[in-house]
N, C-alpha and C positions, 0 to 999 in steps of 0.2 A: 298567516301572521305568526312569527314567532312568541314562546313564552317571555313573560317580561316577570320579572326580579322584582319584587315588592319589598318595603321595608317597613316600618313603624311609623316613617315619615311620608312615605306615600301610599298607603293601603287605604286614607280615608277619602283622598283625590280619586282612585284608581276605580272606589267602591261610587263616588259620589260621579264622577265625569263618565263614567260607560254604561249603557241598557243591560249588558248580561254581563257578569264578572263570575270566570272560573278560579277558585285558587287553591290549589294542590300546596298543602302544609308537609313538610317533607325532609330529612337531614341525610346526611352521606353517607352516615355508618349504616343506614336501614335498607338492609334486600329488600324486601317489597315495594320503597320508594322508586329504588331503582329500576326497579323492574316495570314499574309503573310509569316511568317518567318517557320511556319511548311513544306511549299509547298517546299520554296527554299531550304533547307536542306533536303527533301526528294529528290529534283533534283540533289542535289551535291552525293548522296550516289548512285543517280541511274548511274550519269556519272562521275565515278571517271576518268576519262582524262582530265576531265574542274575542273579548280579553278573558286569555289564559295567565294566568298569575303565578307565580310560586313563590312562595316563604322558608327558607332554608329554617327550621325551627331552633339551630344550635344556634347560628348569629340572630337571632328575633328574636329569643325567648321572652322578652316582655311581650310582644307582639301575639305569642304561641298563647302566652298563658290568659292572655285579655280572651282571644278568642274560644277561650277554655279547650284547646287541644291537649288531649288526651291519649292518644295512641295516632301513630302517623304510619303509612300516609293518612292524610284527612283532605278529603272533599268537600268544598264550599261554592255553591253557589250562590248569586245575589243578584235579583231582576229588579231595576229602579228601585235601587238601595233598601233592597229589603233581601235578608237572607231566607230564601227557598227550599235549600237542600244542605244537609250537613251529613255528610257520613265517612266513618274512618274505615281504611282498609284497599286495596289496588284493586280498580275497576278494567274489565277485560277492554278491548277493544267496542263491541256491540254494546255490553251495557253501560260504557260513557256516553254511546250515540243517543240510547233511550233517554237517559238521565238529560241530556243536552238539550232532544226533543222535545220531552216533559216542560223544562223554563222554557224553551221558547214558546211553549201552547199555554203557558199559564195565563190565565184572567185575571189578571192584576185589580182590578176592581174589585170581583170578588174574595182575593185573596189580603188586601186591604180591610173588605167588610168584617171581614172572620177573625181577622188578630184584633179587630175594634169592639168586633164582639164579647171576644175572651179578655180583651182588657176592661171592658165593664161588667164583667160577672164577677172579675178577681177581686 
């Protein structure tokens, strides 16, 4: 499956309608975007059951800055509308696969109990 185009109007569709949501925060003037954006569309084609997403961060900037991005690229992942993984900076080929691996083996259950956790001690 190719990468799909995300906006402000449909990022909460896109987070809320699919099991594993990938989205590469990203603009055109940034070498490492680029350089990274061949990987993650080679990732989306290999796993057509994950939505790959991107957010151009010049045209979203509301969007960028809700998501509190900070330095780009930025990887976000989201399993049953709960954000998983967040990290800025261009992942090689192998450690997108691991990072991919990792949300699909998550325990959602468990990973539910534990932010239910930390929201009752806060």
């Amino acid at each position: 499956m190719a990468t799909t185009d995300i906006n402000e109007k449909t990022f909460d569709e896109t987070i809320t309608d699919n099991s594993i949501v990938f989205v590469d925060f990203w603009a055109g003037w940034c070498g490492p975007c680029r350089m990274f954006a061949p990987t993650f569309a080679a990732a989306s084609d290999k796993h057509p059951e994950i939505v790959f997403g991107k957010v151009d961060t010049e045209a979203e900037q509301g969007l960028a800055a809700a998501a509190g991005i900070r330095s780009i690229p930025t990887l976000m992942a989201f399993r049953d509308k709960v954000l998983v993984f967040s990290q800025p900076g261009a992942l090689n080929a192998s450690s997108l696969d691991e990072v991919i691996a990792g949300v699909e083996a998550l325990d959602m259950e468990a990973v539910r109990a534990s932010i239910a956790a930390r929201q009752t001690s806060a």
